[in-house]
C-alpha positions as CSV (number, residue, x, y, z in Angstrom):
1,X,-22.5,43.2,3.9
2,X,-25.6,41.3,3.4
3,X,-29.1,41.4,1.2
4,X,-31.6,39.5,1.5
5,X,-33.2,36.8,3.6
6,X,-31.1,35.0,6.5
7,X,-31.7,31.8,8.3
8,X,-29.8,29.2,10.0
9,X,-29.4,25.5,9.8
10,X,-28.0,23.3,12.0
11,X,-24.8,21.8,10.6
12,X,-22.2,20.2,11.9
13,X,-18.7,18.6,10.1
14,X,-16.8,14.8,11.1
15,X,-13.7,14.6,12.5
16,X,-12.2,14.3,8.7
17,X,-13.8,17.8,7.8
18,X,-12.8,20.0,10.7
19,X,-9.0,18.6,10.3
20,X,-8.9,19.4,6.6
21,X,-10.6,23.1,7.6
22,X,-8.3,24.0,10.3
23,X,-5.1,23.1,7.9
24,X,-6.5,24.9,5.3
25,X,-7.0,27.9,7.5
26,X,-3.0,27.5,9.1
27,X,-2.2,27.3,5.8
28,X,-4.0,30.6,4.8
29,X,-2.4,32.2,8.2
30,X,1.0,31.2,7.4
31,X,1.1,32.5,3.9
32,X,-1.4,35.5,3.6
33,X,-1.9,36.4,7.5
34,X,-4.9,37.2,9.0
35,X,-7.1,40.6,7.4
36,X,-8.2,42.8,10.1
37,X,-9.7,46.2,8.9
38,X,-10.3,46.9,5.1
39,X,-7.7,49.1,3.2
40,X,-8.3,53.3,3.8
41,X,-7.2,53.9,0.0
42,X,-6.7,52.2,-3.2
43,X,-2.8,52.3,-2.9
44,X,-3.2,50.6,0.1
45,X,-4.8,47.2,-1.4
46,X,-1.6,45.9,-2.9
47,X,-1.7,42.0,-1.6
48,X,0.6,41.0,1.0
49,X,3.7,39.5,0.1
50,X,3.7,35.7,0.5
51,X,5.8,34.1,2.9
52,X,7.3,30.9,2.2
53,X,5.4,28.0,3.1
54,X,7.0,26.0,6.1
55,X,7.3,22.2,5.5
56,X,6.0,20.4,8.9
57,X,8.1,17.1,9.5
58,X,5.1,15.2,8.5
59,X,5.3,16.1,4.9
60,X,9.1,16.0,4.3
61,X,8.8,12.7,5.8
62,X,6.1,11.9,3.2
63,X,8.0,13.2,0.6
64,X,11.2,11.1,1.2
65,X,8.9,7.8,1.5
66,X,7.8,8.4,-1.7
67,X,10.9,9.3,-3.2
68,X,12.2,6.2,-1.7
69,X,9.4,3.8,-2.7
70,X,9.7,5.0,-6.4
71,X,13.0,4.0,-6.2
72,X,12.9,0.8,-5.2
73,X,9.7,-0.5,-7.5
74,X,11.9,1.1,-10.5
75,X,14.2,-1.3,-9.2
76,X,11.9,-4.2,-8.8
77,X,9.7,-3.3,-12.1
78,X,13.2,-3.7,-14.2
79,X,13.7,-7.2,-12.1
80,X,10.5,-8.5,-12.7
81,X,11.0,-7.6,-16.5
82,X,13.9,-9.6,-16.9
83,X,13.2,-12.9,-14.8
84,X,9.9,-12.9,-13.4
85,X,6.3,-11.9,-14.5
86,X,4.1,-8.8,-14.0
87,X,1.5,-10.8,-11.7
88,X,5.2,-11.2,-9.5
89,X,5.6,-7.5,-10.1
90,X,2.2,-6.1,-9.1
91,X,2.2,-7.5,-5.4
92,X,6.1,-6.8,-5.2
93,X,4.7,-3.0,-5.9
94,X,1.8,-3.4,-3.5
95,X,4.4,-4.9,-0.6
96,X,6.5,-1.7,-1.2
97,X,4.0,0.9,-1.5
98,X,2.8,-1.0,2.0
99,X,6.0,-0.2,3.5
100,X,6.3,3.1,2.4
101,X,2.7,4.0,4.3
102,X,4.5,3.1,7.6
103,X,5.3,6.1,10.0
104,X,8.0,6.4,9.9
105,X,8.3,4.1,6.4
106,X,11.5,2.0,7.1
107,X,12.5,2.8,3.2
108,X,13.8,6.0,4.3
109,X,16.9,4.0,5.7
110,X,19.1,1.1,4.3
111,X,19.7,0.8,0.6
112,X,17.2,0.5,-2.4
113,X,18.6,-2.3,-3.6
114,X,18.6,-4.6,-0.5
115,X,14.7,-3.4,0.1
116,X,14.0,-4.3,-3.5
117,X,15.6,-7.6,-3.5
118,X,14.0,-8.3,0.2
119,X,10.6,-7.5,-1.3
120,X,11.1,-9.9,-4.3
121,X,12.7,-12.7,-1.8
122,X,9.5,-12.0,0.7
123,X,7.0,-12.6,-2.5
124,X,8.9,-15.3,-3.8
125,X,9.0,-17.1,-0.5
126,X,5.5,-17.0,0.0
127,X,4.6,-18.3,-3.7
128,X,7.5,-21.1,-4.1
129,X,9.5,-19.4,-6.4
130,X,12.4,-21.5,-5.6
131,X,10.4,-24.6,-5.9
132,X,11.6,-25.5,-9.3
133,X,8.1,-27.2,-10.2
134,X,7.0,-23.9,-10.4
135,X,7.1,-21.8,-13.5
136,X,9.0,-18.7,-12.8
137,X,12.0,-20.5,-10.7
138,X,14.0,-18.7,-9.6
139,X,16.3,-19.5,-6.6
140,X,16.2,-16.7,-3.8
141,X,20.1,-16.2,-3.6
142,X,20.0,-15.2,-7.5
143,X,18.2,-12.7,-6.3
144,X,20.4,-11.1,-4.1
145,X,23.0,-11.2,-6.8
146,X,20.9,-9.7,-9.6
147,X,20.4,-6.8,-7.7
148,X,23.7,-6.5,-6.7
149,X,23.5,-7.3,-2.8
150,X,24.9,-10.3,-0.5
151,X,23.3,-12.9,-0.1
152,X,22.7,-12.2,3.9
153,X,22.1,-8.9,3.6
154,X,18.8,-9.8,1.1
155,X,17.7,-12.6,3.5
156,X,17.8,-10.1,6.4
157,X,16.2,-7.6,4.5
158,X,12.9,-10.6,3.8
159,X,13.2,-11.5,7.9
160,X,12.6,-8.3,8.8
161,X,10.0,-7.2,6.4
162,X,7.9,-10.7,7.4
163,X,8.4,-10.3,11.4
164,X,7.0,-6.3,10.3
165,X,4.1,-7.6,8.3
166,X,3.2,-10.9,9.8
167,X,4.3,-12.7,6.5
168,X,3.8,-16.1,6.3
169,X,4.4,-19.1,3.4
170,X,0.9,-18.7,1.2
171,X,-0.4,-15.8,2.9
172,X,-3.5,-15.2,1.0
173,X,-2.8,-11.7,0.9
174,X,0.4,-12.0,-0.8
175,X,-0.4,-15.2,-2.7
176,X,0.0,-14.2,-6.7
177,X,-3.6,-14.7,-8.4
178,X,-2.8,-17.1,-10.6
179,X,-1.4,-19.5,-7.5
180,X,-5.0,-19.0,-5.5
181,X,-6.7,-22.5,-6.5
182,X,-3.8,-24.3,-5.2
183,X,-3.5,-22.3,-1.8
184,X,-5.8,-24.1,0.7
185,X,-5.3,-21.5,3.4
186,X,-7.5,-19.2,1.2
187,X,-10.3,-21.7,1.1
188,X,-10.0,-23.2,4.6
189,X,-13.1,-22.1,6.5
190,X,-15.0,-22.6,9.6
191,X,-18.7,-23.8,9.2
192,X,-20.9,-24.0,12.2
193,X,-17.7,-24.8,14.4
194,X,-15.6,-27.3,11.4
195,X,-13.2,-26.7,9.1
196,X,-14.1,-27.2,5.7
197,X,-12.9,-26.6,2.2
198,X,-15.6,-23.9,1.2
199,X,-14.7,-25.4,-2.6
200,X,-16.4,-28.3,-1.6
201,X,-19.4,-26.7,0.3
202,X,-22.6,-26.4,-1.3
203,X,-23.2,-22.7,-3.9
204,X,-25.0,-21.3,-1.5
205,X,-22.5,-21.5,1.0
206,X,-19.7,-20.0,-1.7
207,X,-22.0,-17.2,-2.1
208,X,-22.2,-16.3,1.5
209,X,-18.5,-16.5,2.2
210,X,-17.9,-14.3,-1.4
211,X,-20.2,-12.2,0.2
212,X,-18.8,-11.7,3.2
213,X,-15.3,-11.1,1.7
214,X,-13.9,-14.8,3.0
215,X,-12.9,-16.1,-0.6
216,X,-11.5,-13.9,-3.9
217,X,-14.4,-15.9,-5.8
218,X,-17.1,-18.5,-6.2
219,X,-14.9,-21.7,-6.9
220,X,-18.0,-23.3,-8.7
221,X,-17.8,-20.5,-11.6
222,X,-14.4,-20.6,-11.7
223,X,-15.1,-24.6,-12.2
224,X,-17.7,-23.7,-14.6
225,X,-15.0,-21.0,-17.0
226,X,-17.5,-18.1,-15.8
């Protein structure tokens, strides 16, 4: 029932929209049905009774991942407490959350211990942490054995989490902030067909690589204590 004025518009919904409205609405189905006529009496207006919602396999599957992944950074938050730092801890979270996301996450099989100490050997690899010049040291087998898994089983664990990730020695993306100045492949750039240092390239040049997402910052305010 309608009253008033009516007109139409032209609308239309992405791709994002229409899959969120048509789950809502299977959602709605599922639970309350589908209303056809309107009730002949008052006793007849007594809601439905809700059936239980059915979990798809997507969303168990999302469920255990998460369940998992909390697991393991428990794990690796109590690790990093004891012998490492919370710059080591943050990207050791960010590497598991990473392989949680993964369909299907590879947490959801193997033990929590030997993903948690193949995380921490995977961002203690790429930052040196067995270099013992570097402050934490730490060598990579201690590892293993703080968290209560061989020594093979750990390194396994790292191999196949770098083969999944393309994980490499100083990967920007997994270098720990504090380690970036000393990592040249995050400041290795090609200009006009060379590579260059871009910390030795004109501001202007800094800027335009910042810009553009290339570099984590200007080097020259860095250099500057800005």
């Amino acid at each position: 029932m309608y009253d008033g004025l009516m007109a139409t518009y032209r609308v239309s919904f992405g791709a994002g929209i229409r899959s969120s409205l048509n789950e809502s609405f299977k959602d709605a189905k599922t639970r309350l049905g589908i209303v056809t006529a309107l009730p002949a009496s008052l006793q007849s207006t007594r809601p439905a009774k809700a059936t239980p919602r059915k979990t798809s396999p997507a969303s168990a599957s999302k469920e255990k991942a998460a369940a998992a992944v909390m697991t393991v950074v428990e794990l690796i938050d109590r690790f990093c407490r004891e012998h490492l730092n919370e710059e080591y801890a943050v990207l050791c979270r960010t590497l598991a959350q990473k392989l949680a996301r993964k369909r299907p996450s590879p947490l959801l099989s193997g033990s929590p211990s030997t993903w948690a100490s193949g995380i921490v050997r995977t961002i203690g690899s790429v930052n040196f942490l067995h270099d013992k010049n570097r402050t934490p040291y730490m060598r990579l087998s201690d590892i293993d054995a703080c968290f209560g898994v061989s020594e093979s089983a750990g390194a396994a664990k790292s191999a196949t989490i770098r083969k999944m990730l393309k994980i490499h020695q100083l990967d920007p993306t997994w270098c720990l902030p504090s380690r970036m100045d000393d990592n040249p492949l995050i400041w290795m750039l090609t200009v006009n067909g060379f590579m260059m240092d871009i910390r030795h390239a004109p501001r202007e040049l800094q800027e335009i690589a910042f810009s553009k997402g290339l570099i984590p910052y200007i080097p020259a305010d860095r250099t500057q204590g800005a």
